[in-house]
N, C-alpha and C positions, 0 to 999 in steps of 0.2 A: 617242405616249405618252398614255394615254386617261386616267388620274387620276395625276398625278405627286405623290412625295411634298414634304416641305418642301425636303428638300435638293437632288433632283433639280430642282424648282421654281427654286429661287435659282440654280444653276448655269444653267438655262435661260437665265432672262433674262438674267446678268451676260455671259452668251457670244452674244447676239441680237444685238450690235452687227457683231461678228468674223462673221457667215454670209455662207457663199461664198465666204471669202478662208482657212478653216480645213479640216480634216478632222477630224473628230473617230472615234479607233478605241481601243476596248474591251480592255483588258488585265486578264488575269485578276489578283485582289487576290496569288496565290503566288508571280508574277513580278515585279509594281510594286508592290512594301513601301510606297516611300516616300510613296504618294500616301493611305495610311492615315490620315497625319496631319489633312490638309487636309479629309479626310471627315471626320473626327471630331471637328472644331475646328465647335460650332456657334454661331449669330448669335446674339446677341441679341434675343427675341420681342418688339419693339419695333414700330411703327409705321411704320419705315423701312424695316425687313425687308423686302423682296417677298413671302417667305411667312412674312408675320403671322399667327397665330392666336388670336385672342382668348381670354383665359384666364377661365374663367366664374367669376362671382364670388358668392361669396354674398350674399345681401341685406341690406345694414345695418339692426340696429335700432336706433333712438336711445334714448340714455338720457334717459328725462323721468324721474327719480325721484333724491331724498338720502335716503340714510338717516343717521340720527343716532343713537348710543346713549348715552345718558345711564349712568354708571358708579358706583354709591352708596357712598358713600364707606367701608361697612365694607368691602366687597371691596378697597379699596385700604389698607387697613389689617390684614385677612387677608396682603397679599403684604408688610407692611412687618414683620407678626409672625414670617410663616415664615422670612424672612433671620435672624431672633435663636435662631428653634428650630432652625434647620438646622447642624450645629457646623460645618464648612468655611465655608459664607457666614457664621457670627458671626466664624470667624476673620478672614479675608478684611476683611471690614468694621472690625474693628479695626485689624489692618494697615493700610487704607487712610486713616486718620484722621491727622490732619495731627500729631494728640501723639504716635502710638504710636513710640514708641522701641525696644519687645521686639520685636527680629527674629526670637527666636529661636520665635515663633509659630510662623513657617513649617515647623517641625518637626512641628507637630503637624495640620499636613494630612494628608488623604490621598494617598496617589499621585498618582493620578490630576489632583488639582489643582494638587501643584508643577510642572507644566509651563507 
């Protein structure tokens, strides 16, 4: 066998101990089904493997850098105005306040948000 693959590899050696005391003969895959399996069941590329193959890895780069962003407070007060202009989030928001008694808000959703 002048370059064996992984699997022929790992059968190799697992059977190196058995030589001379076995025969080993060739059966076409259309006659021995069963032995499909065991071919196909493969190892895990571990270290333990016999035919390990190192998986190449990309180069880590490290992160030497924060970033930070500072948020000014009218932007946060643009998202606390569009909840009051928006009519589903004003409803929503009143609903969700701890006095709102009228359930009958929820009628005046859209579709879409009485779910």
């Amino acid at each position: 066998m002048k370059t064996p693959n992984r699997h022929m590899l790992r059968w190799k050696i697992a059977i190196q101990e058995y030589r001379g005391n076995m025969t080993i003969v060739h059966k076409d895959g259309n006659i021995h089904k069963n032995s499909d399996v065991l071919r196909r069941w493969p190892l895990p590329n571990n270290i333990d493997n016999p035919s390990y193959v190192p998986e190449e890895s990309s180069p880590q780069i490290p992160l030497e850098g924060i970033s930070v962003t500072d948020l000014i407070t009218t932007f946060f007060e643009e998202v606390r105005n569009s909840y009051t202009q928006d009519k589903n989030c004003s409803i929503l928001c009143q609903l969700l306040t701890k006095n709102c008694k009228d359930n009958s808000l929820i009628h005046y959703l859209d579709e879409i948000w009485k779910k």
